[in-house]
Structures are given as structure tokens and as C-alpha cells.
C-alpha positions in Angstrom: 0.0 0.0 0.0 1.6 3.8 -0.9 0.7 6.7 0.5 -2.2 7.6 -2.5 -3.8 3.9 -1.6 -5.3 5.2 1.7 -8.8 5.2 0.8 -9.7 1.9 2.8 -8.3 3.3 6.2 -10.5 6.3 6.2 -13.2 4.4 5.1 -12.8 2.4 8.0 -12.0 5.0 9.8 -15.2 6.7 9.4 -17.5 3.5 9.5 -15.3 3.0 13.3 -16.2 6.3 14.2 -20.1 6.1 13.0 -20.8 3.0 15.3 -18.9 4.4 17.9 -20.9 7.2 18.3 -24.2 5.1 18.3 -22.8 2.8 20.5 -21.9 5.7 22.7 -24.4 4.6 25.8 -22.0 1.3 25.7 -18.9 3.1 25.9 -20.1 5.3 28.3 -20.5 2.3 30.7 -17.1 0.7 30.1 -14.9 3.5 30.1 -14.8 5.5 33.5 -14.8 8.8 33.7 -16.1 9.3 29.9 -19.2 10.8 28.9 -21.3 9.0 26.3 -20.7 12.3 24.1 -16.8 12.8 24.7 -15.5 14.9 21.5 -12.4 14.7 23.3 -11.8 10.6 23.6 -13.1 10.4 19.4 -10.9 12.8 18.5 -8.1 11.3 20.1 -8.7 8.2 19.0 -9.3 9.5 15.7 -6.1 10.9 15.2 -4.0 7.6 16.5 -5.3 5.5 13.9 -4.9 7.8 11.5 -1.5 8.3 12.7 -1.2 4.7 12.6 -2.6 4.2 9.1 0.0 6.6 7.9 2.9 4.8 9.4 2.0 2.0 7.5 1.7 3.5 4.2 4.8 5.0 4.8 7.1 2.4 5.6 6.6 0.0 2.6 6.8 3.3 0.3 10.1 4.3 1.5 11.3 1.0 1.9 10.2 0.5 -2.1 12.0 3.9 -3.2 15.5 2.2 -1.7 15.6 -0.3 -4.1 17.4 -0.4 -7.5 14.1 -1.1 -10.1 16.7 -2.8 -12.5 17.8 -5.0 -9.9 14.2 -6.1 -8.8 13.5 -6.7 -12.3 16.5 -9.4 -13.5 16.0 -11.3 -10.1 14.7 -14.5 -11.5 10.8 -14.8 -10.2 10.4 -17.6 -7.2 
């Protein structure tokens, strides 16, 4: 996955966040301290796995710009 293939983690990320917030009487039970309306504890959560998802785009991406392509390509296939 590069960094322009990102469309599935913010669709998930956006589903996540929909059935979180109608789940929100749930969470407000488990988590202490939380209401069931916390902008604060969405957002936050938000922006880890978006942090997260970008991480792992990045990685592989830069890890693939390191490589020689001509070398890649006269490796015989396994």
C-alpha cells in the first residue's frame, strides 16, 4: 500500500467512528470517567489510527523507493 492507496483506512475510519458514536451509551458504561458524548476521547482516538494508518503506508513506500528497479527486475521470479 503507498501513500495515494489510503482510501480503505479512512473508510474504516469513518464507519469505526459512526458505530462508535451510536454505540456511545456502551462506551459510556465501560470506560470510566467518559461521557457518552466525549469529543475529546473520538478525536483522540481518531487521530492515533490515522497516525497509525500513515505509518504503515509509509514504511513500505520508502522501503520500495531504496531499491534499485533494474535490480528487482532481472532477479529471477520464485
Amino acid at each position: 500500500m503507498t501513500m495515494t492507496q489510503g482510501g480503505p483506512r479512512h473508510f474504516g475510519l469513518f464507519l469505526g467512528a459512526g458505530v462508535a458514536a451510536l454505540m456511545a451509551r456502551l462506551l459510556a458504561s465501560i470506560l470510566y470517567g467518559v461521557s457518552a458524548s466525549d469529543p475529546l476521547t473520538f478525536a483522540t482516538v481518531a487521530g492515533i489510527l490515522i497516525l497509525l494508518g500513515l505509518v504503515a503506508c509509509y514504511l513500505p513506500a520508502r522501503r520500495a523507493t531504496r531499491t534499485d528497479p533494474v535490480m528487482v527486475l532481472r532477479e529471477p521470479a520464485s
